[in-house]
C-alpha positions in Angstrom: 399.7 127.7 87.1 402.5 125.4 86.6 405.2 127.0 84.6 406.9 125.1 82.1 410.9 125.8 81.2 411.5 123.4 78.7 415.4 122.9 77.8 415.1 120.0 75.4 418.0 117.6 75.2 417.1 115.7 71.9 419.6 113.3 71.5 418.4 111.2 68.1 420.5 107.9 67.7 420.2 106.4 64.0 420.2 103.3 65.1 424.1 102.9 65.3 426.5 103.0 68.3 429.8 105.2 67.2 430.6 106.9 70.1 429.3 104.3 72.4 431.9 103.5 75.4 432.2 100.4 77.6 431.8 102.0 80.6 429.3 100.8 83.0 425.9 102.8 83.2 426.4 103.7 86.9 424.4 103.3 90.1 421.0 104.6 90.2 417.4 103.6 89.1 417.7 102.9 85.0 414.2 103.4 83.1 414.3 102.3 79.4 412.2 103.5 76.1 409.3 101.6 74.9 411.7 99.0 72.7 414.0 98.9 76.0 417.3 99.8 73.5 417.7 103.1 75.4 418.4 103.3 79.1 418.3 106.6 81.4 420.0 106.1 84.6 419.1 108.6 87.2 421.2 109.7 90.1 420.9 112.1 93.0 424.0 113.4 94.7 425.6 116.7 94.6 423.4 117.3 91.3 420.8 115.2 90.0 422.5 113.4 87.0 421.7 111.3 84.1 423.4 108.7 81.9 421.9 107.4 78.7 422.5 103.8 77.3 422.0 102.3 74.2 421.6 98.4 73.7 423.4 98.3 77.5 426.6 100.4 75.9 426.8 104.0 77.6 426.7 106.8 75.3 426.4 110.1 77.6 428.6 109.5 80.7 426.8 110.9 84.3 426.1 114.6 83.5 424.4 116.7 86.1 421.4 119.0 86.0 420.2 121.5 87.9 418.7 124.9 88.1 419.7 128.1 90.1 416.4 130.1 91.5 417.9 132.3 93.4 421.5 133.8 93.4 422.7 132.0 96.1 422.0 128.7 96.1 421.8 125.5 93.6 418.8 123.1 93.7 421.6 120.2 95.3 421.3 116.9 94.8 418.2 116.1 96.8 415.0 113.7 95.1 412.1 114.1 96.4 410.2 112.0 94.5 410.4 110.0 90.8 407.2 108.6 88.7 407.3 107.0 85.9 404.6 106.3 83.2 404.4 104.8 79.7 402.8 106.1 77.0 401.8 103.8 74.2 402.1 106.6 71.3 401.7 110.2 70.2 400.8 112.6 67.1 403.7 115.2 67.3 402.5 118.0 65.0 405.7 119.7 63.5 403.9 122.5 60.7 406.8 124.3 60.0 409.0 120.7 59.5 409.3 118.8 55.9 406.5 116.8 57.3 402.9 117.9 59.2 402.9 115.5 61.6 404.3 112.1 62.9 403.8 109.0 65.2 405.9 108.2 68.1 406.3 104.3 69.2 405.3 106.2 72.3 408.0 107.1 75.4 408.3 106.3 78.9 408.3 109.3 80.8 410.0 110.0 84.2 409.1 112.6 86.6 412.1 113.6 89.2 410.6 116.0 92.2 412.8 117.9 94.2 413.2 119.8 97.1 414.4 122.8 95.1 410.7 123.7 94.3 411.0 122.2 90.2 410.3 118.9 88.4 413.1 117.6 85.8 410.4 115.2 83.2 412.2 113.2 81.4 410.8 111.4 78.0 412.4 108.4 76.5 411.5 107.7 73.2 412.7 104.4 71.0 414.5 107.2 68.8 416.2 109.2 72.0 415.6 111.5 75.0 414.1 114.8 76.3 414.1 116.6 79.4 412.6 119.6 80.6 411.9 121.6 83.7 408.5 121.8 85.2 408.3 125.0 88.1 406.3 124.2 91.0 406.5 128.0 92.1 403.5 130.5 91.5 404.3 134.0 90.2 407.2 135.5 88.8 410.4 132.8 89.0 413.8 134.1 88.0 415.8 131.6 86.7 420.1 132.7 87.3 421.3 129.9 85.7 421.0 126.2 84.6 423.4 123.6 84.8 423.7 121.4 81.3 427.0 119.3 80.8 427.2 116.8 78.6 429.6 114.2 79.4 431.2 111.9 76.7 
């Protein structure tokens, strides 16, 4: 059974730019939200990395992501594989939220493979982005750490 790590990067955009930057998006494979306003540019290298645009300005710089599954050893750099699939919409049920449920305008969802034995899913939405980790491994997985950074 697949295990499912979720570490949800929600990053909701109001519809304005403030901390946009003129840098360029970087190199990579981009894949843009249903509306195409945001962009996710995916890298391999060192880390896998990400960059999020909106309207073509960059708002989150290349920030890598990775998991440690055993003590000695990142899962480095290396892509396997990446799908990508759109999804016209979707009911997200929120019961404990002001509201029960809402709509999506759907999301365009990317999945990265890698040799590191896990899946990094991406979801791009009109209103921002997700990621999780998807665990290809069967039994017990121990998890040592996760790399997250966030660049401006």
């Amino acid at each position: 059974m697949k295990k499912l790590l979720c570490s949800i990067l929600a990053v909701f955009i109001a519809g304005t730019s403030v901390f946009a930057m003129n840098a360029p998006a970087g190199e990579g494979k981009t894949y843009y939200s249903p509306n195409s306003k945001i962009g996710v540019t995916i890298n391999g290298g060192e880390h896998i990395s990400y960059a999020i645009s909106l309207n073509g300005e960059q708002i989150l710089a290349p920030s890598p992501i990775a998991l440690k599954l055993n003590k000695d050893s990142w899962g480095k750099g290396a892509i396997k594989s990446i799908k990508s699939k759109k999804v016209a919409s979707e009911t997200i049920v929120a019961p404990l939220y002001r509201q029960k449920s809402y709509e999506t305008g759907g999301y365009t969802e990317v999945t990265v493979g890698t040799y590191a034995g896990y899946n990094i899913i991406f979801r791009i939405y009109d209103e921002g982005v997700a990621y999780c980790y998807a665990l290809n491994q069967k039994g017990e997985v121990i998890v040592y750490d996760e790399l997250a950074e966030f660049k401006l």
